[in-house]
N, C-alpha and C positions, 0 to 999 in steps of 0.2 A: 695714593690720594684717596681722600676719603670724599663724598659729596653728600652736601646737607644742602636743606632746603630752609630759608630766613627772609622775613619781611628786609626790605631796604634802609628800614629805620634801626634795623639791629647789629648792621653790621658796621663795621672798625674802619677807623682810618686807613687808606692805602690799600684797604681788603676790593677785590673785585669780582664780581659774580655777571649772570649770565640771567639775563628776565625771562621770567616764566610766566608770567599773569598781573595782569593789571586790575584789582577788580574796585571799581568804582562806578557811579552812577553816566550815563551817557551824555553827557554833556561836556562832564569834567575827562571820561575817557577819549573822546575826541578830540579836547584840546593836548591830552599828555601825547594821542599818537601820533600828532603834528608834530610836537617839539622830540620824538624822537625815543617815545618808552613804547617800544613794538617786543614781539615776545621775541626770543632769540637776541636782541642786542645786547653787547658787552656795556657792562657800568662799572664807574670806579669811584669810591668815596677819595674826595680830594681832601676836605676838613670839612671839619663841625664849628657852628659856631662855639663861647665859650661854657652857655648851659645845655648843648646839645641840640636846641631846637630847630635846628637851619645847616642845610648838609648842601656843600658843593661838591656836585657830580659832573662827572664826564661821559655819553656816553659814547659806545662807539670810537674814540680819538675823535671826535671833531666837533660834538655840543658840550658848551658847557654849561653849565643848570643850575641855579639854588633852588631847593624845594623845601619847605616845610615838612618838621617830623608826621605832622599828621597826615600829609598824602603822602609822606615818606611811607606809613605804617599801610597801605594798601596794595603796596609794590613787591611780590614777592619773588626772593631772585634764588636762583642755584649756585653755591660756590663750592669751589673745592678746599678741603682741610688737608694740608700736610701732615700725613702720617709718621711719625719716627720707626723707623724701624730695627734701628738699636738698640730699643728698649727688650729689658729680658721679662718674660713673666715668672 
């Protein structure tokens, strides 16, 4: 497995990663640490709406969320990428 770092607005349906930093102004970060975007929590892209701008997330198994792509793009998370290893060079 390979692990990259991507805002939460970049990544793929069904993809799940691990939050690593919230960075937004304190008012707006107080209300996301309530609903549940703490560093370490597990998140998962459930869908997008149909132009992208509106992502339902889970996180942890027990909240579930729509957020806007644009506080989407402040949320940076760690995922892992499957590496092939039958490829030959």
């Amino acid at each position: 497995m390979k692990i990259d770092f991507c805002k939460l607005s970049d990544m793929h349906v069904g993809q799940s990663g691990t939050i690593v930093g919230v960075y937004v102004d304190q008012p707006l970060r107080s209300r996301m640490t309530s609903m549940g975007f703490n560093k370490g929590s597990n998140i998962t892209i459930q869908r997008k709406n149909w132009f992208g701008h509106v992502f339902h997330i889970v996180i942890d198994q027990l909240t579930n969320l729509v957020i806007r792509k644009v506080d989407a793009s402040n949320i940076w998370v760690r995922v892992e990428i499957p590496v092939d290893t039958n490829d030959e060079i």
